[in-house]
C-alpha positions as CSV (number, residue, x, y, z in Angstrom):
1,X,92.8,-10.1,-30.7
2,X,89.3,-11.7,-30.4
3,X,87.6,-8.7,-32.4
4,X,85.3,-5.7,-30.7
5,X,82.6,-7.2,-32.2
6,X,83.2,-10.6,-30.5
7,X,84.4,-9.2,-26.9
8,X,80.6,-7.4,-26.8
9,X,79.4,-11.0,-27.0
10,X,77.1,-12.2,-23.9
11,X,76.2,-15.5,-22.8
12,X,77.4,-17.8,-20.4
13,X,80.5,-18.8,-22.9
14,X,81.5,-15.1,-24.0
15,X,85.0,-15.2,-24.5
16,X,85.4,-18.9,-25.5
17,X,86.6,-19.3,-29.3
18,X,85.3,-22.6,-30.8
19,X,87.0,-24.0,-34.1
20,X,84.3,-26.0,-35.8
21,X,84.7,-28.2,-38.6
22,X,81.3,-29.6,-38.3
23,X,78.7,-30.3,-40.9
24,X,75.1,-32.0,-42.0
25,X,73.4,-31.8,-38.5
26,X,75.1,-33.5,-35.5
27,X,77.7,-31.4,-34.8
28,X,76.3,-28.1,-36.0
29,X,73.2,-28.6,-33.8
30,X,75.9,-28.7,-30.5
31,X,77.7,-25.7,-31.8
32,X,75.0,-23.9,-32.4
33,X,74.0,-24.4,-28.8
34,X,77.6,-23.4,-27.7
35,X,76.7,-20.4,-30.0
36,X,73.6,-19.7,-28.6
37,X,76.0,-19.8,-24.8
38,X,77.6,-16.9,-26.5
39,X,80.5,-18.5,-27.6
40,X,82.5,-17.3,-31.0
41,X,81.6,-19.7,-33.4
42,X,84.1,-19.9,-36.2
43,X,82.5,-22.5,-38.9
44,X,85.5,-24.1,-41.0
45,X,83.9,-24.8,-44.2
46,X,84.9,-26.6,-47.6
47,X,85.4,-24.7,-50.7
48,X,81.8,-26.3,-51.6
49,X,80.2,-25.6,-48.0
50,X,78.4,-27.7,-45.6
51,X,76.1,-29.9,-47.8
52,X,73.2,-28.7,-45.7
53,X,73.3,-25.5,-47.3
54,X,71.9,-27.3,-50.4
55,X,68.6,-28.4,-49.0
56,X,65.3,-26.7,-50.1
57,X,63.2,-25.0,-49.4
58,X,65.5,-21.8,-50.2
59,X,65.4,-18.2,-51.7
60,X,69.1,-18.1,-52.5
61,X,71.7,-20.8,-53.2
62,X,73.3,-21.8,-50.2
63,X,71.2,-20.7,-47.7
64,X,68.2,-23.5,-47.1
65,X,66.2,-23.6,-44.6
66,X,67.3,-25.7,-42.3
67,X,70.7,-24.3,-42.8
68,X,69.7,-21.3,-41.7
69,X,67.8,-23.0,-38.3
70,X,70.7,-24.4,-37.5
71,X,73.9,-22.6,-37.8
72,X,73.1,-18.7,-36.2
73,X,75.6,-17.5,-34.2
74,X,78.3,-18.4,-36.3
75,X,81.0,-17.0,-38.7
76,X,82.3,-18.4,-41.6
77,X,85.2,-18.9,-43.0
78,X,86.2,-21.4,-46.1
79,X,89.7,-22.5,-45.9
80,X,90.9,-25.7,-48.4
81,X,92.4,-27.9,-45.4
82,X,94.5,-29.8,-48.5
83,X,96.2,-27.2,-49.3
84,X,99.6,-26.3,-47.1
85,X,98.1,-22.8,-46.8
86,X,94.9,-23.6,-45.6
87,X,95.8,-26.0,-43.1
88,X,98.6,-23.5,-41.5
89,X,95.7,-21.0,-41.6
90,X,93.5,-23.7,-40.0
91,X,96.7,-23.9,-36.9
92,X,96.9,-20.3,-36.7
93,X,93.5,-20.0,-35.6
94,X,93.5,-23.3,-33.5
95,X,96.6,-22.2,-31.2
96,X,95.1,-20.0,-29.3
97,X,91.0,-21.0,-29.4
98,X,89.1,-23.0,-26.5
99,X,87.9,-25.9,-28.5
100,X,88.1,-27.5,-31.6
101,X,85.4,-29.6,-32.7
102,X,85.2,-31.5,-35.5
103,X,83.0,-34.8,-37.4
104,X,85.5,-36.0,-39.8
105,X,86.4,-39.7,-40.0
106,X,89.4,-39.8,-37.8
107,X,91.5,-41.4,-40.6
108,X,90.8,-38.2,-42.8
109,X,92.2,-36.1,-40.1
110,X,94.9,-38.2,-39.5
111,X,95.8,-37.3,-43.1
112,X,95.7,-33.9,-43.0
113,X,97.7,-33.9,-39.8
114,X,95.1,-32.3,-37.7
115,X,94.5,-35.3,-35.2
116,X,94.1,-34.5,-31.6
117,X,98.1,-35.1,-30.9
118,X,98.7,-32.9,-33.2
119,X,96.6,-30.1,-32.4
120,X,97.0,-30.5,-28.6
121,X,100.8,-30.3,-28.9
122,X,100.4,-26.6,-30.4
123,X,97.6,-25.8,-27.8
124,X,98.0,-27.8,-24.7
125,X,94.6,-25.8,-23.0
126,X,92.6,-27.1,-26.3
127,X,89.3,-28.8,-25.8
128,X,89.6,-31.2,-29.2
129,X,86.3,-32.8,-29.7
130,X,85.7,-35.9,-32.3
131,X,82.3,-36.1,-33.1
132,X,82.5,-40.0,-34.8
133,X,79.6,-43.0,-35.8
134,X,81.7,-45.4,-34.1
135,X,84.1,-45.5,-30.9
136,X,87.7,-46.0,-32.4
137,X,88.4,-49.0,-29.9
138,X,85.7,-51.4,-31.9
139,X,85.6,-52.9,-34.8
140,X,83.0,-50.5,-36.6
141,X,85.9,-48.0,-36.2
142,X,86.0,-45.3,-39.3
143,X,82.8,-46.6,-40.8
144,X,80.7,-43.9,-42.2
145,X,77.6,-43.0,-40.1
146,X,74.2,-40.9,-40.5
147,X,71.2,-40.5,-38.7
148,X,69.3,-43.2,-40.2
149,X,72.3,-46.1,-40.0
150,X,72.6,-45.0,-35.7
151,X,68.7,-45.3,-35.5
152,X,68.7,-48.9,-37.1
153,X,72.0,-50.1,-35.3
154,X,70.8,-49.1,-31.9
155,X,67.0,-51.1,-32.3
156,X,64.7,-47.5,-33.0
157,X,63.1,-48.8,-36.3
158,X,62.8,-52.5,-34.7
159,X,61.0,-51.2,-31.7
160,X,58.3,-49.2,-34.0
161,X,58.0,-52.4,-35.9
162,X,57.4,-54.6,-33.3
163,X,54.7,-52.2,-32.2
164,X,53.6,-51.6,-35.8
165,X,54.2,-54.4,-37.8
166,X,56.6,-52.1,-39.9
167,X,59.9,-50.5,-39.0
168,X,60.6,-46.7,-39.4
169,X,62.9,-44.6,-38.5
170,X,61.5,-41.7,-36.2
171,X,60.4,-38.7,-38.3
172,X,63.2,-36.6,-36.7
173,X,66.9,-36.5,-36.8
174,X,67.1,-38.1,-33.6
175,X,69.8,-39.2,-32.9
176,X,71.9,-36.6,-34.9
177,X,70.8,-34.0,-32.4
178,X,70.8,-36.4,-28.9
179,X,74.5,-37.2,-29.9
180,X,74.9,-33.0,-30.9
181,X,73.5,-32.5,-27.0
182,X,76.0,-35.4,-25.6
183,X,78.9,-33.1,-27.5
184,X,77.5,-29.8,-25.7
185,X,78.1,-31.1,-22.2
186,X,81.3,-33.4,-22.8
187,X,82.7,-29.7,-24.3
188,X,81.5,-28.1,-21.1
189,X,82.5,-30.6,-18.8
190,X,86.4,-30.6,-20.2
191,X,86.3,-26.6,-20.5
192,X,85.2,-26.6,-16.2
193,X,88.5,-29.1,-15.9
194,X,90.6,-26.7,-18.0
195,X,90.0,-23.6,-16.4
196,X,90.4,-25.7,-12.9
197,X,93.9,-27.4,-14.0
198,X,95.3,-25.9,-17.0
199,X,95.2,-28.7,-19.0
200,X,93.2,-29.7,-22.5
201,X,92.3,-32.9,-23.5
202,X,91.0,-35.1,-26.5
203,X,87.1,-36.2,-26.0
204,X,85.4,-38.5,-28.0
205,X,81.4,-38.6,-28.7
206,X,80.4,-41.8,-30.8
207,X,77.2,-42.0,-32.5
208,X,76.4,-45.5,-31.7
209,X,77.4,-45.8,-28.0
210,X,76.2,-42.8,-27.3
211,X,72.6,-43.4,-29.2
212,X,72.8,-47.2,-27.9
213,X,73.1,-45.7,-24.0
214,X,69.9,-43.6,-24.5
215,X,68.0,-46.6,-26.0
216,X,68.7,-49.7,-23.6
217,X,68.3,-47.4,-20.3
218,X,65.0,-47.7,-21.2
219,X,65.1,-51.3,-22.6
220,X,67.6,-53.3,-20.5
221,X,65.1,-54.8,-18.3
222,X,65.7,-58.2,-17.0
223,X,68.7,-58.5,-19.1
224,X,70.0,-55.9,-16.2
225,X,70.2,-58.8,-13.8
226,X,72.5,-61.7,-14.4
227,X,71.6,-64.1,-14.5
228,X,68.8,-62.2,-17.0
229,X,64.8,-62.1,-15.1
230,X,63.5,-61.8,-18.6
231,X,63.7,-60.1,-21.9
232,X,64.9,-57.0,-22.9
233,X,62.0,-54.4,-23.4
234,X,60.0,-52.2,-20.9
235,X,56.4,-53.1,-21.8
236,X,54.6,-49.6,-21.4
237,X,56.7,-48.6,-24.3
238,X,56.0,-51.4,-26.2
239,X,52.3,-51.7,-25.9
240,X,50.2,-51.0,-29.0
241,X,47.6,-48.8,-26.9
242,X,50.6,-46.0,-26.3
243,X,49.9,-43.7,-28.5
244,X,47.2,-40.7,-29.0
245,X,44.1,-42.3,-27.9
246,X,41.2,-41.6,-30.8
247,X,38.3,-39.6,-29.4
248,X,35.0,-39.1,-30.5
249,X,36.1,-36.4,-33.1
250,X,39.9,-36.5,-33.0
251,X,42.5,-37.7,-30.7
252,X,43.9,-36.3,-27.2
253,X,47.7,-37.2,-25.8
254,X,47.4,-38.2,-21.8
255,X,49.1,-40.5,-19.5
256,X,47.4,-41.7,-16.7
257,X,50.6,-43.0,-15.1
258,X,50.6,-42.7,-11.0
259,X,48.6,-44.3,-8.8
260,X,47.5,-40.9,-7.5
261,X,46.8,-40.0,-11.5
262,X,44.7,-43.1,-11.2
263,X,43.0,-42.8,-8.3
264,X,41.4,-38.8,-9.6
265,X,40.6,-40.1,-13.0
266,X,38.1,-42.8,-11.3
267,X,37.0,-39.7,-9.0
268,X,36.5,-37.5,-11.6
269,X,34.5,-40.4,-13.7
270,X,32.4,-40.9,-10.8
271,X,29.5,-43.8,-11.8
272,X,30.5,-47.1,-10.2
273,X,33.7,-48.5,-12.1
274,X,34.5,-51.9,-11.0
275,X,38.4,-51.3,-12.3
276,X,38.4,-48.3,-9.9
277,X,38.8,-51.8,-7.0
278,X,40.8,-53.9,-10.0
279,X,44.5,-54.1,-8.3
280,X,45.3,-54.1,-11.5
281,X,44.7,-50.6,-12.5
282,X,45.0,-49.3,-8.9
283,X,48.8,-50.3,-8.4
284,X,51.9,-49.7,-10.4
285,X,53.1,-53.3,-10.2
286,X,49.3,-54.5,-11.7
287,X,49.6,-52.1,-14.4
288,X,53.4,-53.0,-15.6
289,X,52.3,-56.8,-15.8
290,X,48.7,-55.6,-17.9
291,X,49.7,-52.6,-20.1
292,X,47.8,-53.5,-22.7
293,X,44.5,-54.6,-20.9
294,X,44.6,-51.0,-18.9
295,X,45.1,-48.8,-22.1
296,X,42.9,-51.2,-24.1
297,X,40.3,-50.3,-21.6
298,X,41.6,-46.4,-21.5
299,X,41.5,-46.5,-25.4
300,X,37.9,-48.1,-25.8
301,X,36.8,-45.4,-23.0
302,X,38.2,-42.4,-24.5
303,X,36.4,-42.7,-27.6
304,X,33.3,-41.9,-26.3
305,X,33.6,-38.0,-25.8
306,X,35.1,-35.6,-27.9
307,X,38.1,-34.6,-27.9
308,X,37.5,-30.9,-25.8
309,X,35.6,-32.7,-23.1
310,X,38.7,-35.0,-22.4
311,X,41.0,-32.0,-22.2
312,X,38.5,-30.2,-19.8
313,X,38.1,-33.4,-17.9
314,X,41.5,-34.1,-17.5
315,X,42.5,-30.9,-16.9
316,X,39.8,-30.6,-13.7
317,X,41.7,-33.9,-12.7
318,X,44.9,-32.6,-12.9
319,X,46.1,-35.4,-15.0
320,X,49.2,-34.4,-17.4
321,X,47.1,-34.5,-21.2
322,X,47.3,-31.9,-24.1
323,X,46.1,-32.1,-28.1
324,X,48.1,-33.5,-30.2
325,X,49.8,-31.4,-32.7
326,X,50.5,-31.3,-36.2
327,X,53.3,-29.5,-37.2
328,X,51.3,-26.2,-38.1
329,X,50.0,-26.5,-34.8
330,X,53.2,-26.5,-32.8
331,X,54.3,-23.7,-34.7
332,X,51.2,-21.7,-34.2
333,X,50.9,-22.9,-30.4
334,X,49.8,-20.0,-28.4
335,X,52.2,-21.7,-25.1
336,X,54.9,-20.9,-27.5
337,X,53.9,-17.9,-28.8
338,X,53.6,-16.3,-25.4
339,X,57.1,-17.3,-24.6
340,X,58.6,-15.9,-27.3
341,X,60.2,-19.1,-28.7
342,X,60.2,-18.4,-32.5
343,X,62.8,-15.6,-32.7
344,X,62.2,-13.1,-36.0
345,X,65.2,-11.8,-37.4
346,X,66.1,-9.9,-40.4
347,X,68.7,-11.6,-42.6
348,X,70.9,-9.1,-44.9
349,X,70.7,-11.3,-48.1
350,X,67.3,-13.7,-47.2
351,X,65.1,-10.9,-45.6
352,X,62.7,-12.0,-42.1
353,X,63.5,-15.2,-40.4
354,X,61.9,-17.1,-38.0
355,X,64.2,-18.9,-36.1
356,X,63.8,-21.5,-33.2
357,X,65.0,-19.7,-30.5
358,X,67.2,-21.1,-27.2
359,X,64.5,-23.1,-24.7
360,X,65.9,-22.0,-21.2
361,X,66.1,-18.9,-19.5
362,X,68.6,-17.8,-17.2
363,X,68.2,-14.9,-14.7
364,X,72.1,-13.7,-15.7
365,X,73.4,-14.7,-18.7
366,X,70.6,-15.5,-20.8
367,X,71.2,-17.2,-23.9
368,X,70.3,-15.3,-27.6
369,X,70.7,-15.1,-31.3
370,X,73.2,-12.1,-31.9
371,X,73.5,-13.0,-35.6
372,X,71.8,-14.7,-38.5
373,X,73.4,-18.0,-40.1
374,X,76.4,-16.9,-42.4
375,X,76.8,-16.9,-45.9
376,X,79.4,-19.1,-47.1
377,X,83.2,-17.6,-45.8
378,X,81.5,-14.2,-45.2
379,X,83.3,-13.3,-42.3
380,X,87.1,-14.8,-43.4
381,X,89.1,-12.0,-43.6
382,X,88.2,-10.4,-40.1
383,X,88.8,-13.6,-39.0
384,X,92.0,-14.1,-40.0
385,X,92.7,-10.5,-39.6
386,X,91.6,-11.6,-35.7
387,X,94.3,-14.4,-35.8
388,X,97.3,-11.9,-36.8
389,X,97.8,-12.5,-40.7
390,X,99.0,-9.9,-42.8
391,X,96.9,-8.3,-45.9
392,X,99.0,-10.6,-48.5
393,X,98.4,-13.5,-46.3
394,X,94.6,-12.8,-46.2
395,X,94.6,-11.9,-49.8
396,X,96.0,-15.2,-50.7
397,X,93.1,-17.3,-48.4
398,X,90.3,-15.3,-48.8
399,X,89.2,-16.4,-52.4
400,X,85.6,-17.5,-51.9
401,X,85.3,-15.8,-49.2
402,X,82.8,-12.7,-47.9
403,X,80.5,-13.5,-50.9
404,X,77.9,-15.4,-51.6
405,X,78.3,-18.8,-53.2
């Protein structure tokens, strides 16, 4: 029985069960997606919780912030996966879900015998998803991986140095939540073969192939060609003038890409501009080999008007430009705000959210937040009442749980 509550679930996924053992940011971030699709989110947690529930700013233990942003849609259930009982409770509700997802070092789920051979002998139509830092095939296999180590392996922090003169990381969890996105549509793709043949399978989603695919499509450039034209690195990302260009009284974001963006902004200048006849601002192959000539000469321009007679200009020019943003800014942005994206919600123990609602829109099954981020194991016994176990069996797994921790 999937629950009444769950069957009145809509979305695109209503009616798929998801087993996630997920934690810190990767993995939640794709089930909350999958969550967001509708599906019935049941989050595995530790005894302890996901670690993410300890991070500040808070009004209650457990429940931070970005905890809360990032794990709606879900129940929770705490279950010790070391303990005989919990792991047969953990089977129980894995033999007759859609997917099982999970971002535990393979050789840890080896050990509790919940590896995909294992699981997908009990559940042949199971989606089993291993959300790992390194493809088992290599020889960073079973190495731990965060955020920051997959952003420094795949060349991020070396890029922004060779630009800078100092490497960072990027000032989001970036490739946490490209590899989470990667995990949404591998899950989708092998649910579309399931329904069409029957048959589950074992995926894999490494952090470092999968982050070191999204960096070199960008950056493989004559090393594409064998033998190699050149270098790695496409130059327009590597100049020093791509950035916000500094106005008279701020700064502006605009990209004066196409020939056709090129050919309006000299237009809309009017004046006689003797780079408005330079083949190398007027073609695309003159501008790749002199990025940083053209945006020099963009930069040095720019900083003659203020920033609100750029944005009119190059909005009468039809040239793609905005402000840039602050974080208090985005927030506030009346785009945004029009669109409804920041979702309010009331939570039963940490009162009016604002959440960060789902981006698309869909003219059927539209995507939503039906709940607010659990409290640690609040919903265990109706979910193990949902997967057939009797009162003593429940009363015997449900310490910890449907309370606050």
């Amino acid at each position: 029985d999937r629950g009444m509550s769950e069957r009145k679930r809509k979305g695109p996924l209503a009616g798929v069960r998801i087993i996630d053992l997920t934690s810190v940011m990767m993995g939640p971030y794709a089930t909350m997606i999958l969550g967001d699709y509708g599906a019935d989110v049941i989050k595995v947690e530790s005894p302890e919780g996901d670690i993410v529930r300890a991070i500040p700013p808070m009004k209650n233990p457990g429940m931070g912030a970005m905890f809360l942003q990032g794990n709606r849609n879900k129940r929770s259930i705490v279950l010790d996966l070391k303990t005989q009982k919990g792991r047969a409770a953990l089977l129980r509700l894995s033999a007759t879900a859609d997917v099982f997802v999970h971002n535990v070092r393979p050789a840890a789920m080896a050990r509790l015998k919940l590896s995909a051979d294992e699981l997908l002998a009990l559940n042949p139509r199971l989606v089993y998803a291993s959300l790992h830092g390194f493809g088992e095939d290599g020889p960073y296999a079973g190495r731990p991986a965060y955020d920051d180590l997959i952003q420094g392996l795949t060349g991020l922090p070396a890029l922004v140095g060779q630009i800078t003169g100092e490497p960072r990381y990027a000032p989001a969890t970036l490739a946490d939540r490209i590899v989470g996105l990667n995990a949404v549509h591998a899950i989708l793709a092998a649910l579309l073969y399931r329904d069409r043949t029957g048959e589950g399978q074992s995926i894999e989603i490494p952090m470092f192939e999968t982050m070191a695919q999204f960096v070199l499509g960008d950056h493989m450039s004559g090393q594409t060609f064998e033998p190699p034209l050149g270098p790695p690195g496409y130059p327009r990302l590597l100049t020093p003038h791509r950035r916000p260009f500094r106005t008279s009284d701020g700064h502006v974001c605009v990209l004066v890409y196409t020939d056709k963006h090129w050919t309006s902004f000299f237009d809309a200048l009017g004046g006689d501009y003797p780079q408005s006849r330079d083949p190398r601002f007027r073609g695309l192959s003159g501008r790749v080999e002199n990025y940083d000539m053209v945006y020099g000469w963009l930069s040095d321009l720019l900083a003659t008007r203020t920033s609100g007679e750029w944005l009119d200009f190059f909005e009468r020019a039809d040239i793609p430009s905005g402000p840039m943003h602050d974080l208090d800014a985005l927030i506030d942005d009346p785009h945004l705000a029009a669109v409804g994206f920041l979702r309010n919600m009331n939570h039963p123990s940490e009162g009016e959210l604002r959440l960060v609602g789902p981006a698309a829109n869909w003219s059927r099954t539209q995507p939503s937040i039906e709940r607010p981020a659990p409290r640690l194991g609040e919903h265990g016994t109706e979910i193990l009442r949902e997967a057939g176990l009797d009162q003593e069996e429940i009363a015997s797994l449900t310490s910890g749980n449907d309370k606050v921790k």
